[in-house]
C-alpha positions in Angstrom: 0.0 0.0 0.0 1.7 3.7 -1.3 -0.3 6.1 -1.1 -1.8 7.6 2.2 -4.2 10.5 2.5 -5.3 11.8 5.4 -7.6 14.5 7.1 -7.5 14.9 10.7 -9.8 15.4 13.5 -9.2 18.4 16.0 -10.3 19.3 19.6 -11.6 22.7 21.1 -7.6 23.3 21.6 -6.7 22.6 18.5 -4.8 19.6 18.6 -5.0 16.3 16.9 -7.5 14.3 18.2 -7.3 11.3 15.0 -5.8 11.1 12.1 -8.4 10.0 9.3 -6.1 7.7 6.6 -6.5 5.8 3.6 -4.1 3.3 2.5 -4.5 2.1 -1.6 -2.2 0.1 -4.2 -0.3 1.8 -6.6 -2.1 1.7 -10.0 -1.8 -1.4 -11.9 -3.6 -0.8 -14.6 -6.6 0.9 -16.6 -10.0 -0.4 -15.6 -13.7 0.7 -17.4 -15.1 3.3 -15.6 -18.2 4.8 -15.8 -17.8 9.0 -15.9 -20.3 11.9 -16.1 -19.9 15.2 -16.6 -22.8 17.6 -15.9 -25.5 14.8 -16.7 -23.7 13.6 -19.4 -21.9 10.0 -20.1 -18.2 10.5 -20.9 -16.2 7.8 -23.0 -14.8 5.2 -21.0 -10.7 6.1 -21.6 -10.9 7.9 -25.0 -7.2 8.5 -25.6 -5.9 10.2 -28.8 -2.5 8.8 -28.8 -3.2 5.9 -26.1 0.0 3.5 -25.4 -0.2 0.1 -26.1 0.4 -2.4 -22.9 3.1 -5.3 -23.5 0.9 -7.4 -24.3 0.0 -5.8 -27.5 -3.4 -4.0 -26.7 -4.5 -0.8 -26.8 -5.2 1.3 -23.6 -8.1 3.0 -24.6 -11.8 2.9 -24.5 -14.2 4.9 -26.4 -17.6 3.3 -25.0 -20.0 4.6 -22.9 -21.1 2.6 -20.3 -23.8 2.0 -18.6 -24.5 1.7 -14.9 -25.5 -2.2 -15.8 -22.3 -2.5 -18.1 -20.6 -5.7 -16.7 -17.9 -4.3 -18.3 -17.5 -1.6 -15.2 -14.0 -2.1 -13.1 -12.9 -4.8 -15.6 -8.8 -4.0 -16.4 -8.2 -2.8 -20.1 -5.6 -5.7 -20.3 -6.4 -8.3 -18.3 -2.7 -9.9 -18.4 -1.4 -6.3 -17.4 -3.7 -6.5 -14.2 -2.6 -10.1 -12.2 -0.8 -7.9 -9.5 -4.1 -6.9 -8.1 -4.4 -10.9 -6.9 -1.2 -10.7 -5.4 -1.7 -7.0 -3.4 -5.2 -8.6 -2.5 -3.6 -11.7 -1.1 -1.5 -10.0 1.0 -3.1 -6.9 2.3 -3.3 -8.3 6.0 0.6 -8.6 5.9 1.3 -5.1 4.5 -1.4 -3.4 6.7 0.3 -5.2 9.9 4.0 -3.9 8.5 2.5 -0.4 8.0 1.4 -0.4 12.1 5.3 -1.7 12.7 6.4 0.7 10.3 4.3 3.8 12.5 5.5 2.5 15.8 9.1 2.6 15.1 9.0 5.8 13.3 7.0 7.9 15.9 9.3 6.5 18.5 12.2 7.6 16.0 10.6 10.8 15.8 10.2 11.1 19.4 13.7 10.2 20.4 12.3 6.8 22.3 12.7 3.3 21.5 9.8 1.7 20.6 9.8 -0.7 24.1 9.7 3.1 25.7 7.0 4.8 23.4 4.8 1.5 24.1 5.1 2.2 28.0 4.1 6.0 27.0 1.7 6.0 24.5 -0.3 3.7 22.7 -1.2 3.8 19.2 -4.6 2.7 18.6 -6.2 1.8 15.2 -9.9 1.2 14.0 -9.4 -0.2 10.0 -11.4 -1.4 7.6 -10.8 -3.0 4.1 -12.5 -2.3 1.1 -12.8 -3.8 -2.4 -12.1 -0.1 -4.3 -14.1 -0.1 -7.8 -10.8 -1.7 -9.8 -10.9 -4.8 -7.5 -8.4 -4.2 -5.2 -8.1 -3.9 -1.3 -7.9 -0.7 0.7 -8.0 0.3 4.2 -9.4 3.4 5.8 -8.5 3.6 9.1 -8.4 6.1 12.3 -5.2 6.2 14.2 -5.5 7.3 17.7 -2.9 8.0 20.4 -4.0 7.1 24.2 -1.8 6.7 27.3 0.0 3.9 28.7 -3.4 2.7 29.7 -5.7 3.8 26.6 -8.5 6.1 26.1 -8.5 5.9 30.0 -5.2 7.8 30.3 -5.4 11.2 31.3 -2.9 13.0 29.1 0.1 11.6 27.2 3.4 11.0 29.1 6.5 12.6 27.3 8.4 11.5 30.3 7.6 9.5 33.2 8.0 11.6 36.6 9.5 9.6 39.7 5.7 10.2 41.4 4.1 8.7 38.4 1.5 5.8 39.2 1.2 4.7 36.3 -1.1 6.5 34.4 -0.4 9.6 32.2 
């Protein structure tokens, strides 16, 4: 997963309360699409001086499809498309490197290791995956930070104090 967008959430104080993110494959490929522009139908992928995929076809389509057209999220080239199968199949392994891959770099970030950042703050998620039009796998996901002890925590611990009980 590549690309990330995000939109975050703020509080009366204006800080950060979530970060809103969506996680989706790199293009692999062309697929029908349905478009309209003001009410009407546009042409599928009408291009003037379209490329042709290794595989010898064309990458365009002048059609106009329908809302019933089975044709709808179907690749251009078919043989150009297998990595979709692939990026589905292992979605659960990339989203869990991606949470490994935030852990280490806030800690980074933060000047902690990540043993320390998990005794200061956790990183919560909420995710869900998504079939996106072209057939592939996407997560949108909110990414929380709580205390040691979760939402429960009073306030995020940049340090631990010798009076600390435990809670930040």
């Amino acid at each position: 997963m590549s690309q990330v967008k995000t939109a975050s959430g703020t509080t009366q104080n204006g800080s950060a309360s979530a970060l809103f993110v969506t996680l989706t494959a790199p293009s692999i490929g062309s697929i029908h699409v349905r478009r309209e522009k003001n009410g009407k139908i546009q042409p599928c992928h009408a291009r003037r001086d379209a490329e042709t995929c290794p595989h010898g076809r064309t990458m365009s389509c002048t059609d106009r499809h329908g809302t019933e057209d089975l044709r709808l999220g179907e690749p251009l080239c078919p043989d150009c498309y297998d990595g979709s199968v692939l990026l589905n199949a292992i979605s659960p392994e990339l989203w869990r490197r991606f949470t490994l891959a935030l852990r280490r770099r806030f800690a980074r970030l933060n000047g902690l290791t990540v043993k320390t950042l998990s005794e200061q703050v956790t990183i919560a998620f909420a995710k869900v995956a998504e079939y996106q039009r072209r057939g592939v796998v996407h997560f949108h996901a909110v990414i929380r930070l709580h205390g040691p002890d979760g939402p429960a925590s009073r306030r995020y611990a940049r340090q631990r104090s010798p009076s600390s009980t435990g809670t930040c």
